[in-house]
Biotite code that builds the C-alpha atoms (Angstrom):
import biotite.structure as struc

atoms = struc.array([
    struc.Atom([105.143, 36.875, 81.135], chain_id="A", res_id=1, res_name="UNK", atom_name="CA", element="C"),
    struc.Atom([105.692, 37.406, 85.370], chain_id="A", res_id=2, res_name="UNK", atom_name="CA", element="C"),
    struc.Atom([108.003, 39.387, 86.770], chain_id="A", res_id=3, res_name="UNK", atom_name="CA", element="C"),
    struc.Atom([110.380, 36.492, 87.620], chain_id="A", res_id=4, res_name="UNK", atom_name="CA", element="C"),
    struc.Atom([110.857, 35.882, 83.939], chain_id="A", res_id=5, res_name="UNK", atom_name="CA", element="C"),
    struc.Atom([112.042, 39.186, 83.127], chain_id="A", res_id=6, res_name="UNK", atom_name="CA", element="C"),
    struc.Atom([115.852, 40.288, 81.769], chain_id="A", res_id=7, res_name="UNK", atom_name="CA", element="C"),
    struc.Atom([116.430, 43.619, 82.794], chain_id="A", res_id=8, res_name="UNK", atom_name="CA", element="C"),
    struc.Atom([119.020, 46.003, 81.089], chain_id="A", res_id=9, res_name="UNK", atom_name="CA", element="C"),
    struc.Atom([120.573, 48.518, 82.607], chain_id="A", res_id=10, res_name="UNK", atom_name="CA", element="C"),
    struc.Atom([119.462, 51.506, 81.172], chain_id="A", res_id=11, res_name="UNK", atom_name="CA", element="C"),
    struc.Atom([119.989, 55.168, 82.382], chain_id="A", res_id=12, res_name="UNK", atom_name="CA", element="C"),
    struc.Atom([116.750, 56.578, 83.831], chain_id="A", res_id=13, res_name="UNK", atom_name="CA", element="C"),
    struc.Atom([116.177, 58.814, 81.003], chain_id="A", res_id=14, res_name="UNK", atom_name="CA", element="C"),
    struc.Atom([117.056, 55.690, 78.482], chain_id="A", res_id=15, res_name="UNK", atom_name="CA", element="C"),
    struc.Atom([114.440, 53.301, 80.478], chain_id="A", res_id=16, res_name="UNK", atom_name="CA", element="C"),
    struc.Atom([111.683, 56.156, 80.359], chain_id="A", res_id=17, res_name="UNK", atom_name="CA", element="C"),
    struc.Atom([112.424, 56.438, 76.608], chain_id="A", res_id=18, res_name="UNK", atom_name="CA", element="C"),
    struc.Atom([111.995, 52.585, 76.403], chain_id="A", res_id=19, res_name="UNK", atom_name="CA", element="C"),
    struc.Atom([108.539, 52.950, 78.124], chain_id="A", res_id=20, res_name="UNK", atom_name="CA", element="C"),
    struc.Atom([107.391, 55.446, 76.091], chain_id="A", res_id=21, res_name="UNK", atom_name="CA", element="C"),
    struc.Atom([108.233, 53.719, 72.969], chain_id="A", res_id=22, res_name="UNK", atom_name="CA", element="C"),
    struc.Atom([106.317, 50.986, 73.894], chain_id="A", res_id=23, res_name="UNK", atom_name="CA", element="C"),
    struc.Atom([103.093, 52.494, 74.892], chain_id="A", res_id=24, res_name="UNK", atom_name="CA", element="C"),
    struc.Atom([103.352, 54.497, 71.362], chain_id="A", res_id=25, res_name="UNK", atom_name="CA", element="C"),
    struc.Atom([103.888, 50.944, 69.746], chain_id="A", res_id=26, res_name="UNK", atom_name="CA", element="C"),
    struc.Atom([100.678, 49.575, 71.510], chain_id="A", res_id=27, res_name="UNK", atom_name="CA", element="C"),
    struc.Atom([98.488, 52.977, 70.902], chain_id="A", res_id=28, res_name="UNK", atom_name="CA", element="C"),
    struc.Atom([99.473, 52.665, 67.166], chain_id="A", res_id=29, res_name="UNK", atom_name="CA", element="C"),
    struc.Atom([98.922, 49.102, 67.146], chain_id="A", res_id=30, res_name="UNK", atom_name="CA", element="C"),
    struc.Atom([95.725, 48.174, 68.871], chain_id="A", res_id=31, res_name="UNK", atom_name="CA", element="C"),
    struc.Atom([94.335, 52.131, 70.135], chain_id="A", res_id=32, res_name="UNK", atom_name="CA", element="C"),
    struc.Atom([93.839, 53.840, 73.409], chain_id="A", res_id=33, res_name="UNK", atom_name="CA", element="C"),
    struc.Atom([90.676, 52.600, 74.442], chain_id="A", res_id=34, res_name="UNK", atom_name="CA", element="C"),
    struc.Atom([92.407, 49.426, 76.386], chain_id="A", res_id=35, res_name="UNK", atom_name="CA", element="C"),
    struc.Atom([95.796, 50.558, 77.036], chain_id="A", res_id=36, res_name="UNK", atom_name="CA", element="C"),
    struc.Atom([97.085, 48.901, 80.093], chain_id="A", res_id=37, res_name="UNK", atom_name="CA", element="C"),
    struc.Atom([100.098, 49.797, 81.781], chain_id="A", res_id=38, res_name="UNK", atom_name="CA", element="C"),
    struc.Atom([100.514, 45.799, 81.476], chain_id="A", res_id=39, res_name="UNK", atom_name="CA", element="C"),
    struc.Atom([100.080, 46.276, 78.017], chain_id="A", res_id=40, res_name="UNK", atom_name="CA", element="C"),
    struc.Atom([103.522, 48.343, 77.757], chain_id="A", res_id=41, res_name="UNK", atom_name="CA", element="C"),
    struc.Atom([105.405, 46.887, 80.622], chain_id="A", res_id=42, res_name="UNK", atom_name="CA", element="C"),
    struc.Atom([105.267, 44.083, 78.668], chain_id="A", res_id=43, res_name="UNK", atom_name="CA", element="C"),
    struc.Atom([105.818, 45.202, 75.355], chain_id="A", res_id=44, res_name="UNK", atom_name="CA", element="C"),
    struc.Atom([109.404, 46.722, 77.060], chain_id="A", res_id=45, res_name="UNK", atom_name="CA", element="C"),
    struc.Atom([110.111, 43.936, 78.609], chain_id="A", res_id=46, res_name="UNK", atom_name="CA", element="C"),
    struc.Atom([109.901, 45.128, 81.832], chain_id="A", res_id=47, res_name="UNK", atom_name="CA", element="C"),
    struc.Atom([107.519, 45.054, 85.202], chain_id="A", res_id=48, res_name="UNK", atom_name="CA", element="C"),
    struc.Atom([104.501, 47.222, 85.667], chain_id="A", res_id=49, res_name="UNK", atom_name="CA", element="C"),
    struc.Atom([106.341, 47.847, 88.810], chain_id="A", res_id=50, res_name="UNK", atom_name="CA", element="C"),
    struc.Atom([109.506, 49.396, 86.739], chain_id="A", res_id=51, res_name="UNK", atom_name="CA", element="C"),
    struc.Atom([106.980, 51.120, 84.575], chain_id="A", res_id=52, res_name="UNK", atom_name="CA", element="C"),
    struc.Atom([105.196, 52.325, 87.803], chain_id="A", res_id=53, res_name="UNK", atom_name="CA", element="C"),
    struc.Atom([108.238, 53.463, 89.588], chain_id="A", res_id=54, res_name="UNK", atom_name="CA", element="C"),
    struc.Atom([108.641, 55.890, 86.563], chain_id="A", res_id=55, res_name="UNK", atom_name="CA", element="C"),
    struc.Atom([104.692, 56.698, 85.871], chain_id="A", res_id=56, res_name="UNK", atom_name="CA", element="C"),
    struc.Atom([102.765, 57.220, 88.755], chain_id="A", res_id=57, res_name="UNK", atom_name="CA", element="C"),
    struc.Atom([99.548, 56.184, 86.493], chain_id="A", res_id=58, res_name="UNK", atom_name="CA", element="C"),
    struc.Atom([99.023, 55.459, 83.046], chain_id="A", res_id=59, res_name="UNK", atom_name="CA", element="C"),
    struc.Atom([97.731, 59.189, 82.680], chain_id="A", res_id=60, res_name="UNK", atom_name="CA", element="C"),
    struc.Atom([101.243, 60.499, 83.743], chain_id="A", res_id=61, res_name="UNK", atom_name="CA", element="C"),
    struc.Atom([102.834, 58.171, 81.129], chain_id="A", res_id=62, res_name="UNK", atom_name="CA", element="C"),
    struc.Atom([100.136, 59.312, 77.863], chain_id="A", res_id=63, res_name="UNK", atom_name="CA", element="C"),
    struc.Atom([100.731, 62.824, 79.574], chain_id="A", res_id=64, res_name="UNK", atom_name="CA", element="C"),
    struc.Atom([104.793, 62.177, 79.240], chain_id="A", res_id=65, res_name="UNK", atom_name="CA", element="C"),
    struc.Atom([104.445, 60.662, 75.712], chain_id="A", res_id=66, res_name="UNK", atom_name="CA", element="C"),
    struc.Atom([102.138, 63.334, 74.446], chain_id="A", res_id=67, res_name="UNK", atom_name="CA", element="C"),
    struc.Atom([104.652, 65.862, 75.707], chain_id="A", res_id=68, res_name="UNK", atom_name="CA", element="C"),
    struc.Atom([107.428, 63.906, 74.115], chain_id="A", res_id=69, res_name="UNK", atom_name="CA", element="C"),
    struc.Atom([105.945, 63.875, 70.939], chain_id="A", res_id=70, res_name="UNK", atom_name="CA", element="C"),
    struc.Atom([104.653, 67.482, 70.591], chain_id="A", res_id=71, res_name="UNK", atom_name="CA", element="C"),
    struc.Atom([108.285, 68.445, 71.672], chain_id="A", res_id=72, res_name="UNK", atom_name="CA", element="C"),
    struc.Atom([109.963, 66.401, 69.073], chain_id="A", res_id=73, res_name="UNK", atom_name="CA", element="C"),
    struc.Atom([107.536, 68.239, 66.288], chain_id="A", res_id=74, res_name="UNK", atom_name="CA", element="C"),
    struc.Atom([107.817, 71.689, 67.429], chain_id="A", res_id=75, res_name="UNK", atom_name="CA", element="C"),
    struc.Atom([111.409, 70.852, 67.325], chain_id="A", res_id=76, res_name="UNK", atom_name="CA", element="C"),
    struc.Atom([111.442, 69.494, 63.446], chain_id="A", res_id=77, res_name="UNK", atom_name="CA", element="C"),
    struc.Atom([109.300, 72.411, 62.492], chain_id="A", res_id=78, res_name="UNK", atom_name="CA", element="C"),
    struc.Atom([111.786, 75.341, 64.427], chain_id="A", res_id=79, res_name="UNK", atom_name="CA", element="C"),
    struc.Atom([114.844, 73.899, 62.833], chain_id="A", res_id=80, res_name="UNK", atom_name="CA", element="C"),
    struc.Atom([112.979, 74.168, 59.626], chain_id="A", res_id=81, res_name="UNK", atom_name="CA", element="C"),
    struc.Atom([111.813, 77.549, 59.911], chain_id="A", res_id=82, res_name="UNK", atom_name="CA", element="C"),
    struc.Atom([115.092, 78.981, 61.286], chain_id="A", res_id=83, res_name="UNK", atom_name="CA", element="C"),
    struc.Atom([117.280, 77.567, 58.401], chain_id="A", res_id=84, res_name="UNK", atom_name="CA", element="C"),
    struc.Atom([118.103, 79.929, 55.759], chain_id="A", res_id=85, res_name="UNK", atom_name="CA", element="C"),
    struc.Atom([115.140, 79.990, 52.876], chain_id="A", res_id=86, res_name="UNK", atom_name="CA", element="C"),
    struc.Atom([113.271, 82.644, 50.809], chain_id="A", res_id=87, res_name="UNK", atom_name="CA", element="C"),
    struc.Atom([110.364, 82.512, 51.355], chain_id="A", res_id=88, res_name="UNK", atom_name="CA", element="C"),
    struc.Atom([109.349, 79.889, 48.417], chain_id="A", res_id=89, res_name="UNK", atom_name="CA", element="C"),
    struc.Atom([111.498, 77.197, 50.226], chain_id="A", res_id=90, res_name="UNK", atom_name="CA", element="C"),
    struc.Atom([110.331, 77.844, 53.824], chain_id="A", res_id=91, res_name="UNK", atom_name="CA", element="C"),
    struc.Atom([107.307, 77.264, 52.340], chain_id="A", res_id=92, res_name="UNK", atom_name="CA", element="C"),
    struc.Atom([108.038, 74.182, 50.618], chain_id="A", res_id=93, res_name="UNK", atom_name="CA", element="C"),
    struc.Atom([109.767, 72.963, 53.751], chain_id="A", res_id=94, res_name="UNK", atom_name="CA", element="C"),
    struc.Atom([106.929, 73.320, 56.186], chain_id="A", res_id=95, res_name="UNK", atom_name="CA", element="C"),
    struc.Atom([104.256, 71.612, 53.666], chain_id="A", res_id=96, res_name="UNK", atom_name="CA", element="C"),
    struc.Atom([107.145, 68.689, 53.722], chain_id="A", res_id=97, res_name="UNK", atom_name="CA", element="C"),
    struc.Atom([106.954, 68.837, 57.180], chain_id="A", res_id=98, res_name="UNK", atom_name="CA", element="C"),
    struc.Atom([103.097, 68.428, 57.756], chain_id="A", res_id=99, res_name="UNK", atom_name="CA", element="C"),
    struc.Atom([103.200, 66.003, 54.921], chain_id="A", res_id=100, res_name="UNK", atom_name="CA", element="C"),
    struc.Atom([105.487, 63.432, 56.404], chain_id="A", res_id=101, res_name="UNK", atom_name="CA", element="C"),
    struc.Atom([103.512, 64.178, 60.061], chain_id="A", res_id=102, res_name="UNK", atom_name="CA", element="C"),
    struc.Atom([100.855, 62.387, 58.393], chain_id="A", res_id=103, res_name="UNK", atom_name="CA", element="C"),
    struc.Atom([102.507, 59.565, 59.611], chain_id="A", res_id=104, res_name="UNK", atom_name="CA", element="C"),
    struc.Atom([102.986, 57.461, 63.198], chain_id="A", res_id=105, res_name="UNK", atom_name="CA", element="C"),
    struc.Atom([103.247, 60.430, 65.274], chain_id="A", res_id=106, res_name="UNK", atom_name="CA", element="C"),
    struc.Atom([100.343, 62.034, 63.621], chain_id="A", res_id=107, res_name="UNK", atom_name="CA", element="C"),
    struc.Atom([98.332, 58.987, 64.441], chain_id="A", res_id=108, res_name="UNK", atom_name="CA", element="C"),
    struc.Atom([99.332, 59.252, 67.820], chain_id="A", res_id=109, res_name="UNK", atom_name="CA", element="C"),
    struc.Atom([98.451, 62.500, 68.489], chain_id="A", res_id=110, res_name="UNK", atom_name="CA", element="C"),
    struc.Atom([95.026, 62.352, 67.385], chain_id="A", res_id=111, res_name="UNK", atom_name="CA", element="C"),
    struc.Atom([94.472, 58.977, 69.459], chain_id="A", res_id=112, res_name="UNK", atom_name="CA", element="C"),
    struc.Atom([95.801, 60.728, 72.406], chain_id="A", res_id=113, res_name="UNK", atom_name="CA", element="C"),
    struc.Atom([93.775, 64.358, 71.725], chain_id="A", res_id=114, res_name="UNK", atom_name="CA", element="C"),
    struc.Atom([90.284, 61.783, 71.979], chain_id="A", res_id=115, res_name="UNK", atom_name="CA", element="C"),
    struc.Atom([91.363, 60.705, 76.229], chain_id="A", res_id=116, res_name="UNK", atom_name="CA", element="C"),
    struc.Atom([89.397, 62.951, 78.050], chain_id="A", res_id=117, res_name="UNK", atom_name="CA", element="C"),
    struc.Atom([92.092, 63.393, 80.999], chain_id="A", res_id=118, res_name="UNK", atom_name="CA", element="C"),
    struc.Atom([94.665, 64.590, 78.763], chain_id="A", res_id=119, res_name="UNK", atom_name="CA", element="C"),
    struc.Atom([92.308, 67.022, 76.901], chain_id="A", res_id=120, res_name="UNK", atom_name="CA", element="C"),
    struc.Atom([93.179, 70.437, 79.118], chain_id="A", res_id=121, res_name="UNK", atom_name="CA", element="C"),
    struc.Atom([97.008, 69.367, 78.467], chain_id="A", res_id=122, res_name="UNK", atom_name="CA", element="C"),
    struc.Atom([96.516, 69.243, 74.906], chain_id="A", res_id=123, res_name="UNK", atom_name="CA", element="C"),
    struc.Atom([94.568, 72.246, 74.597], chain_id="A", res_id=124, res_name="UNK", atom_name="CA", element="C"),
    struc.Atom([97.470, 73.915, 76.723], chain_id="A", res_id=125, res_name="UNK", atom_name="CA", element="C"),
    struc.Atom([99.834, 72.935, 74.608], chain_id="A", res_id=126, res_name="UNK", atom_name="CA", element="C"),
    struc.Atom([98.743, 72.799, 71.335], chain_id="A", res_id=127, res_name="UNK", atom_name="CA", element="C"),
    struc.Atom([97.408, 76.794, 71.560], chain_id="A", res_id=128, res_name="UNK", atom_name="CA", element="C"),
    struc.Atom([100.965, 77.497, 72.823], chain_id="A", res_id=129, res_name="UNK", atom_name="CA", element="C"),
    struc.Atom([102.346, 75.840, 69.994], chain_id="A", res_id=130, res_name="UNK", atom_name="CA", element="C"),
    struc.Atom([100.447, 76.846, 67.357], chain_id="A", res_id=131, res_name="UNK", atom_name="CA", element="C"),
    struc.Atom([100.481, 80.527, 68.184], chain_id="A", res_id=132, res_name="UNK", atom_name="CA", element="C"),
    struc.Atom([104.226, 80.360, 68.086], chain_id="A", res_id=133, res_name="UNK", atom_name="CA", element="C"),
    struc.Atom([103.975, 78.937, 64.665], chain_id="A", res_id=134, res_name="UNK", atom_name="CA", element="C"),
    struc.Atom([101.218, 81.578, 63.544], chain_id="A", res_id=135, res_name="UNK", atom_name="CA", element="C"),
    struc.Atom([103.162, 84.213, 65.075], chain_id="A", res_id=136, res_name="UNK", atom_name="CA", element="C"),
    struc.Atom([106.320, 83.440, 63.454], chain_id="A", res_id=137, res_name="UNK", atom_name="CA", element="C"),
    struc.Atom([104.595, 82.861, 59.549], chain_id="A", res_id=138, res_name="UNK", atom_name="CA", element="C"),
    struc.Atom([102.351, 85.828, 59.870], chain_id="A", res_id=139, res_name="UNK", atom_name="CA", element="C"),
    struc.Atom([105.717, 88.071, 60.502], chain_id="A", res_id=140, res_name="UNK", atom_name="CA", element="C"),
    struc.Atom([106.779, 86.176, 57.763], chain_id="A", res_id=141, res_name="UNK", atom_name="CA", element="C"),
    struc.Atom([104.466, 87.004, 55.122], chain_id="A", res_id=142, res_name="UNK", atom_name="CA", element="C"),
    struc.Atom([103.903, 90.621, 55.677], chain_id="A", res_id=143, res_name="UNK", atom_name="CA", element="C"),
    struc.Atom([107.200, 90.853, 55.590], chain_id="A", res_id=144, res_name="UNK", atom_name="CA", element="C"),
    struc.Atom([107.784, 89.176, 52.254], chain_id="A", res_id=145, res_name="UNK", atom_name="CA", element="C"),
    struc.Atom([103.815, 90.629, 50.557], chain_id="A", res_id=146, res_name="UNK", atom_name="CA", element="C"),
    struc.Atom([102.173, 94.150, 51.339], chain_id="A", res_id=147, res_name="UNK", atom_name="CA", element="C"),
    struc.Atom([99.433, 92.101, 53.575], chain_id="A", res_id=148, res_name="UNK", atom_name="CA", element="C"),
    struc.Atom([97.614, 93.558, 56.478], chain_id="A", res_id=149, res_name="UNK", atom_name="CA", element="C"),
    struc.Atom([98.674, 91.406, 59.416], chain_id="A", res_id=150, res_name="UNK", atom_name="CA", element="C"),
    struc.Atom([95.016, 89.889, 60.516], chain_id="A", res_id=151, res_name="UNK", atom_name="CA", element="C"),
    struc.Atom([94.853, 88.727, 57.104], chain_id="A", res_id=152, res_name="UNK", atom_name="CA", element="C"),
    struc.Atom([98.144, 87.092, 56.844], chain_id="A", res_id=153, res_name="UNK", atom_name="CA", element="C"),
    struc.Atom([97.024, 85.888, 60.210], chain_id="A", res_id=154, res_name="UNK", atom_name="CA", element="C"),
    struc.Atom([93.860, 84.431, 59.168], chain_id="A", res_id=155, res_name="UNK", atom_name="CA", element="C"),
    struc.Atom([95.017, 82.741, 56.470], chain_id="A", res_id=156, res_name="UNK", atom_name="CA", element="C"),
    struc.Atom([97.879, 81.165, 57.742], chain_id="A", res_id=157, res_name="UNK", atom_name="CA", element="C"),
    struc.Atom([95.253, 79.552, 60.310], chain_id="A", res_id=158, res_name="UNK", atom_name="CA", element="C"),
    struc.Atom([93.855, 78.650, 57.459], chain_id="A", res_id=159, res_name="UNK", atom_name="CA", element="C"),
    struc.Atom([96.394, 77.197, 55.690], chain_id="A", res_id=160, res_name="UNK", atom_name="CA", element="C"),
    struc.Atom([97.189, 75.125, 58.385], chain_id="A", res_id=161, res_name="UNK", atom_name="CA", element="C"),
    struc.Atom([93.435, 74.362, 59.206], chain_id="A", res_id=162, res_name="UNK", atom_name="CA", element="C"),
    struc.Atom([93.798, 75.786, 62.754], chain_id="A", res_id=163, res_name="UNK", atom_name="CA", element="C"),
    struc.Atom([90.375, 77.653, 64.240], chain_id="A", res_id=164, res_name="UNK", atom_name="CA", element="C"),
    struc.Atom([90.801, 81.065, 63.226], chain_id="A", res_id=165, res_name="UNK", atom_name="CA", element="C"),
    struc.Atom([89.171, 82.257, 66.058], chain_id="A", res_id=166, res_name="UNK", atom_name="CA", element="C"),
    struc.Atom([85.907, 84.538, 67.323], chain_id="A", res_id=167, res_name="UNK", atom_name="CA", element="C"),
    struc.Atom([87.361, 88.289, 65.638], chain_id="A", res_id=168, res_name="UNK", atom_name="CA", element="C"),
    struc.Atom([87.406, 86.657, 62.351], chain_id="A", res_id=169, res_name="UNK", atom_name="CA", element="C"),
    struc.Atom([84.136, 87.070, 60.328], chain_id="A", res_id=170, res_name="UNK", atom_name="CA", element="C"),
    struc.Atom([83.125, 83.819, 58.679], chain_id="A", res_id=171, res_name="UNK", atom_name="CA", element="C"),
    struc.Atom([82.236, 85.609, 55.636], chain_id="A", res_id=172, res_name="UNK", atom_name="CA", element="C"),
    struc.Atom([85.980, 87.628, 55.595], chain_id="A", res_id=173, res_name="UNK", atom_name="CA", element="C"),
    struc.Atom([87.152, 83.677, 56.287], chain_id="A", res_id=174, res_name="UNK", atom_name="CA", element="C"),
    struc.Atom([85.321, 82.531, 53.389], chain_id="A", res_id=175, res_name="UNK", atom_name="CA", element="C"),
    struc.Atom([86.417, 85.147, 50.791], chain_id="A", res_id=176, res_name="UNK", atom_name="CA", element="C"),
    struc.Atom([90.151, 84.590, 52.373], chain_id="A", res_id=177, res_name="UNK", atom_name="CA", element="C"),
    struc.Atom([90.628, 81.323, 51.153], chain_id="A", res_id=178, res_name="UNK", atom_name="CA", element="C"),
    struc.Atom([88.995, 81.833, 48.152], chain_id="A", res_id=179, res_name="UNK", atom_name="CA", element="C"),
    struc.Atom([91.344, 84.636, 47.509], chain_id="A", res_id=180, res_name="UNK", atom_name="CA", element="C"),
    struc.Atom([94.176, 82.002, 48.110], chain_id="A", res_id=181, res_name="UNK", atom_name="CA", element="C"),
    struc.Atom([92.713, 79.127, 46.305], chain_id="A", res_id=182, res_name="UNK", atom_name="CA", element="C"),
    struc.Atom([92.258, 81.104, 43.028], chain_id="A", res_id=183, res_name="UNK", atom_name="CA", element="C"),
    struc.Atom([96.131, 82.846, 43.625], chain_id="A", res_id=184, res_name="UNK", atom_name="CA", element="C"),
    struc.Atom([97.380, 79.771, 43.929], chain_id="A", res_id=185, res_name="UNK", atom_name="CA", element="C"),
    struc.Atom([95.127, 78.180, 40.918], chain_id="A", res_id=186, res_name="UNK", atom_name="CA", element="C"),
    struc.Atom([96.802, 80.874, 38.852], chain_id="A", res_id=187, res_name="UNK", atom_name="CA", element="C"),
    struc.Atom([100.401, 80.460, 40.206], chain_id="A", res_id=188, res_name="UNK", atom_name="CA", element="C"),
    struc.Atom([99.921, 77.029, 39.116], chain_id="A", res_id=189, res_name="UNK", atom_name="CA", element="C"),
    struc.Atom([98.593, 77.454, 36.064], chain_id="A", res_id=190, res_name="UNK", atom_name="CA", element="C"),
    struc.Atom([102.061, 80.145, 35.680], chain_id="A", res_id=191, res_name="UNK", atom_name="CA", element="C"),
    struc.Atom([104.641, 77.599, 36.785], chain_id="A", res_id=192, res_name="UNK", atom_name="CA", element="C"),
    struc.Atom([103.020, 74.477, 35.371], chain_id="A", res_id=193, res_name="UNK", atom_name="CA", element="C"),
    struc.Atom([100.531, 75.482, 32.428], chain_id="A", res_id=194, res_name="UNK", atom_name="CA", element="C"),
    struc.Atom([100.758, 74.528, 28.665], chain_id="A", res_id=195, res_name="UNK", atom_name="CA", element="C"),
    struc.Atom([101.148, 78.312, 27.859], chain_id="A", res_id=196, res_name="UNK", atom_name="CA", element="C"),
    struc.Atom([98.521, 79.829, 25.246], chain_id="A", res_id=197, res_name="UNK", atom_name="CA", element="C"),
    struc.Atom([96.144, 77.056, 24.588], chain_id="A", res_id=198, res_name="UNK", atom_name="CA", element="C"),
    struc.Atom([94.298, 79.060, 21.746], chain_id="A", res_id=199, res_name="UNK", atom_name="CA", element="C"),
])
């Protein structure tokens, strides 16, 4: 398609850069990152590279811009969730509902864009930013609700949410963590859900 062939719409700024963005998630999810072009998206939003350009100074600004996008728009689903009124059960509930419906699109795009090299630093920026937040606010959380030292609640809330537990944390005291919480929860299971006395 040239240039000449184009419609335009008019779109606010904010609108078009929205456009853009949705089109080079559309491509990444579609056919990957390795040959992203900034072709590739002009065209799928029916626009010019030169419109795209005129936004994007490179297609590194515009994976840095969707990235950024993207991680916003999660930390913002998960903070609404957290916030809202639960015990401790249902915030619970509500986060794993969270991370399970992130397995979709978005999730996919995140770990296609974590694998470009140039947007690696921003990432790692971000995402310890993030999840500290979220580790900060859970670990209040549970020793608030169970009589938990707070590096444990800590650790195994990284766990939980498979995030590196750091260098303080023994591997050992990690191992014996999540054992601790796989059996708890075995037997909280087997509580809620179990036949009763089997003999």
């Amino acid at each position: 398609m040239t240039t000449s062939t184009i419609r335009r719409r008019r779109l606010s700024p904010e609108a078009r850069k929205a456009e853009l963005l949705d089109a080079a998630f559309d491509e990444i999810i579609e056919y990957g990152l390795a040959r992203l072009t900034i072709e590739q998206i002009a065209r799928r939003a029916n626009s010019s590279k030169a419109l795209v350009y005129s936004y994007y100074p490179n297609l590194q600004a515009l994976l840095q811009a969707l990235y950024e996008r993207e991680v916003m728009n999660l930390q913002r689903q998960h903070s609404e969730a957290l916030q809202a009124p639960h015990d401790f059960e249902g915030m619970v509930k509500t986060t794993a509902r969270i991370a399970r419906e992130g397995t979709d699109r978005r999730q996919q795009l995140l770990a296609r864009l974590e694998h470009d090299p140039g947007l690696m630093q921003l990432i790692s920026q971000e995402d310890q930013r993030a999840r500290a937040d979220i580790v900060n606010y859970l670990t209040a959380r549970i020793t608030g609700e169970y009589d938990i030292p707070p590096h444990i609640a800590e650790c195994a809330t990284r766990l939980a949410l498979k995030y590196e537990t750091g260098r303080d944390t023994d591997q050992t005291d990690q191992d014996e963590i999540w054992a601790t919480m796989i059996v708890g929860a075995m037997k909280a299971l087997e509580h809620r859900y179990g036949a009763g006395d089997k003999s």
